[in-house]
C-alpha positions, 0 to 999 in steps of 0.5 A, spaced: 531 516 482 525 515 487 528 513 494 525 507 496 521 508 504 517 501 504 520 495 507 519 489 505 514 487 512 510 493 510 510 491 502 507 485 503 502 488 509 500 493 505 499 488 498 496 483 502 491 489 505 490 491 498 488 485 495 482 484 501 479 491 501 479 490 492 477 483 493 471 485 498 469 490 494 468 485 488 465 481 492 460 486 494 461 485 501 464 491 503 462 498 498 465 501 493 469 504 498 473 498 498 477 500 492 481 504 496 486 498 496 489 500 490 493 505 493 496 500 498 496 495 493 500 499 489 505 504 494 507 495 496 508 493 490 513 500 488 516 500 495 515 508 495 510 511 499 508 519 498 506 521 505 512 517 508 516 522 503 512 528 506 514 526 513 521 524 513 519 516 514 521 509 511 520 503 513 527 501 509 534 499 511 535 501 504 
């Protein structure tokens, strides 16, 4: 089983961070670089960062 290390403050930041770099880029505003919010769109809404994984981090009380 995958050990969460997300909690629930840095889900939310990071959703809310993915959802306005995504929604910048499809608005032209920013370039295609802004797609790079999926990743923290995603590692949000599965509540598991890999390179917290690597280091040893978590952001959980889980």
């Amino acid at each position: 089983m995958t050990r969460l290390n997300v909690g629930n403050l840095d889900r939310a930041l990071r959703i809310l961070l993915g959802l306005a770099l995504i929604a910048l880029a499809v608005s032209g505003q920013i370039g295609v670089w802004g797609y790079v919010g999926i990743v923290p769109l995603l590692t949000g809404a599965v509540a598991m960062c890999p390179l917290y994984r690597l280091f040893g981090f978590s952001t959980t009380s889980r």
